[in-house]
C-alpha positions as CSV (number, residue, x, y, z in Angstrom):
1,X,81.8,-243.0,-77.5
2,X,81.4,-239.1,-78.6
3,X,81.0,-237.7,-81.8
4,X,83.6,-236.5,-81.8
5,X,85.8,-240.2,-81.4
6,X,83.6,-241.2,-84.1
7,X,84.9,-238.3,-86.4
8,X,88.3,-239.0,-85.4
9,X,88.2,-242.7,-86.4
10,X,86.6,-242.4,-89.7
11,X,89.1,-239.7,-90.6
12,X,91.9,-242.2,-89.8
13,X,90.0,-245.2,-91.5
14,X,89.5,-242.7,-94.6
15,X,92.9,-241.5,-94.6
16,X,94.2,-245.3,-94.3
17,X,92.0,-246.5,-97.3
18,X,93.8,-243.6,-99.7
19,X,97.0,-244.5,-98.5
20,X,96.3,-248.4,-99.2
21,X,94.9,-247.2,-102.9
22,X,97.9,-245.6,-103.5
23,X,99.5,-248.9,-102.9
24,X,97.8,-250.7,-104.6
25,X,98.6,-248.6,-107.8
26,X,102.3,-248.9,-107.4
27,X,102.0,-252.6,-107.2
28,X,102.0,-254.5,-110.7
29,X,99.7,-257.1,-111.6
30,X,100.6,-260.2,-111.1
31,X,101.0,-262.7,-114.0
32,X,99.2,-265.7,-114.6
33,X,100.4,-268.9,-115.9
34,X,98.4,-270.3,-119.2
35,X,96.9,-273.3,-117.3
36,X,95.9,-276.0,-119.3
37,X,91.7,-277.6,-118.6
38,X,90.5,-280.5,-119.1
39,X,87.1,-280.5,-120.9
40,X,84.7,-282.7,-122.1
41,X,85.3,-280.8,-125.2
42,X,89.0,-281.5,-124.6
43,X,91.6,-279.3,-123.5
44,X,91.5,-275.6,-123.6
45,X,94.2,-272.9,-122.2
46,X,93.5,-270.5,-119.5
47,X,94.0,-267.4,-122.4
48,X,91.8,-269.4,-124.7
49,X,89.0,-269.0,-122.3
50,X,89.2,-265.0,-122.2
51,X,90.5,-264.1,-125.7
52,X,91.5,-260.8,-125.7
53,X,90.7,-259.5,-122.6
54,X,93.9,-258.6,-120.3
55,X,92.4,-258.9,-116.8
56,X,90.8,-261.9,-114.8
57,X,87.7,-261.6,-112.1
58,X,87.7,-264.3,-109.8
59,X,85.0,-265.0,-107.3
60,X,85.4,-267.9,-105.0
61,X,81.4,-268.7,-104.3
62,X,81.2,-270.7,-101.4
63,X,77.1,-271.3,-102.6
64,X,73.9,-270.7,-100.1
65,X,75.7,-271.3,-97.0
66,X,77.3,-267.7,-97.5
67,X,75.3,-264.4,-97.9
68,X,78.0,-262.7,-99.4
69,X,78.8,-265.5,-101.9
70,X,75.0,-265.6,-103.3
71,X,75.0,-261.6,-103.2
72,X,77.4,-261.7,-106.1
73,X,75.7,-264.7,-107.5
74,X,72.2,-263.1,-107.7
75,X,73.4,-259.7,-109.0
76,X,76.1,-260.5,-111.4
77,X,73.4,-260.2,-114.4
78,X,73.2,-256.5,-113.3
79,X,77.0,-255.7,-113.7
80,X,78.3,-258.2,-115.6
81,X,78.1,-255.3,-118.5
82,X,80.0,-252.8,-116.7
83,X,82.7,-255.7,-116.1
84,X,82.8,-256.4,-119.7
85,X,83.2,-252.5,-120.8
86,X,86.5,-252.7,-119.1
């Protein structure tokens, strides 16, 4: 492969990734329903959980077995500030 195929596929690829940001700024978030836990302190509501903050973070960690998974798990005490500024 030349250079010059290389150019030509990033350009698409970068061109792609600002079309699918602009889609993804037209499309609403999505609503959540107020789930209801079970504790052992009893049951607390999903909004409960996050008082006033307006947006959810979910990480599904599948543990050791995935690289990715403990990559988020072992830095998360380095941005977990800059998540909670938002």
């Amino acid at each position: 492969m030349s250079q010059q195929e290389i150019r030509e596929i990033e350009q698409k690829i970068y061109q792609l990734t600002l079309q699918l940001n602009e889609l993804r700024k037209e499309h609403l978030a999505e609503e959540v329903a107020n789930y209801e836990f079970n504790t052992l302190n009893g049951s607390v509501r999903l909004m409960d959980l996050f008082a006033h903050h307006e947006q959810l973070m979910l990480i599904h960690n599948m543990g050791q077995a995935c690289r990715y998974c403990t990559l988020w798990a072992d830095g998360i005490n380095g941005f977990l500030p800059h998540l909670e500024t938002v």
